[in-house]
C-alpha positions as CSV (number, residue, x, y, z in Angstrom):
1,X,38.3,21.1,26.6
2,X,37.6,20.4,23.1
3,X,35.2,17.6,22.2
4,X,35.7,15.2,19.1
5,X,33.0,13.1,18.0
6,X,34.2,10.2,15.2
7,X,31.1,9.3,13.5
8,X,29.9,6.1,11.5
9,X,26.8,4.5,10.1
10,X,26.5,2.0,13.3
11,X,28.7,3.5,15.6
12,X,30.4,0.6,16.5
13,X,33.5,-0.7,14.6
14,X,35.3,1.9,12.6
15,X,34.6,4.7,14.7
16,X,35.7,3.0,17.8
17,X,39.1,2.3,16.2
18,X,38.9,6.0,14.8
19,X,38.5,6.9,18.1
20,X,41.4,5.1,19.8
21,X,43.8,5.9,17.1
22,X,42.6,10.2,17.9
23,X,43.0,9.3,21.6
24,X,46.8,7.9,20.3
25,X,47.4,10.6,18.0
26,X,46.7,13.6,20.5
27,X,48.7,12.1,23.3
28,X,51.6,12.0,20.6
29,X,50.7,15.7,19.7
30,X,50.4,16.8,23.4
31,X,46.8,18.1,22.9
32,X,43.7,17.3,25.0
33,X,40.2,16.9,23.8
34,X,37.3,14.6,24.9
35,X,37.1,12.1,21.9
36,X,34.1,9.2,22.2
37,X,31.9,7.7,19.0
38,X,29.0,7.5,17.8
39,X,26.7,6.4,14.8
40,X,25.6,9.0,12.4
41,X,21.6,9.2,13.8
42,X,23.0,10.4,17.4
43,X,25.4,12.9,16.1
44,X,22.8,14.9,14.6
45,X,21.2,15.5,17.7
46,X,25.4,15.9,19.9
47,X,27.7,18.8,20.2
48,X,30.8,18.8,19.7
49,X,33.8,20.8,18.6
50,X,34.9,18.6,15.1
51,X,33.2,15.9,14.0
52,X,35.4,13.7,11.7
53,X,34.2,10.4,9.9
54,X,34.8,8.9,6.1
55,X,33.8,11.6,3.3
56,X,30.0,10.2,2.9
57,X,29.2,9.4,6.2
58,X,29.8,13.2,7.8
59,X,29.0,15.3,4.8
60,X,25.3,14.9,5.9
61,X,26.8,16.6,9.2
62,X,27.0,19.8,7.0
63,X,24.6,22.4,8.4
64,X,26.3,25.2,8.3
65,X,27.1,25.6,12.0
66,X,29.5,22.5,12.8
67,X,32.9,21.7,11.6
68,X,33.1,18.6,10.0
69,X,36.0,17.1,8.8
70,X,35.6,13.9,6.3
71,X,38.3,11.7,5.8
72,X,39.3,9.5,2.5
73,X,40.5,6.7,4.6
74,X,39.3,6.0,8.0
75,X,42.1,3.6,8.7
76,X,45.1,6.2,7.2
77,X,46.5,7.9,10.9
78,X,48.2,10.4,8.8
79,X,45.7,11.9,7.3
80,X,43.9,11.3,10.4
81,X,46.9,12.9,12.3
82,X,46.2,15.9,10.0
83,X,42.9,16.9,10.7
84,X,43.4,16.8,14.7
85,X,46.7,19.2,14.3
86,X,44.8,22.0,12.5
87,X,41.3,21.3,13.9
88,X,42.4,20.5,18.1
């Protein structure tokens, strides 16, 4: 199973609804992946299959080996919806 880790400075309140609304959106999509949250700090150091979080946050993912997906708006479940149907 694929894991998904939604990132965020803190880790606590925008990735934890980022993280619910993935859970939501892969249900409605019929796709299974392990999604939990973190703050940025930890993710450095986790692995996981995508790593999605707001534009500025995950760009400092970027190393070459991970695939990181940044999104405009954290809150928008389309575009969110997006990134899990080509990336899960």
């Amino acid at each position: 199973m694929k894991k998904v880790l939604v990132v965020c400075g803190n880790g606590l309140g925008s990735s934890m609804i980022v993280e619910m609304n993935a859970k939501q959106i892969l249900k409605d999509l019929q796709k299974e992946a392990d999604v939990s949250h973190t703050d940025l700090t930890t993710a450095k150091t986790e692995q996981a299959d995508l790593y999605i979080g707001s534009e500025d946050i995950v760009s400092n993912l970027q190393d070459g080996s991970r695939h990181v997906v940044g999104l405009k708006n954290l809150l928008d479940k389309n575009e969110l919806r997006t990134a899990l149907d080509q990336h899960v």
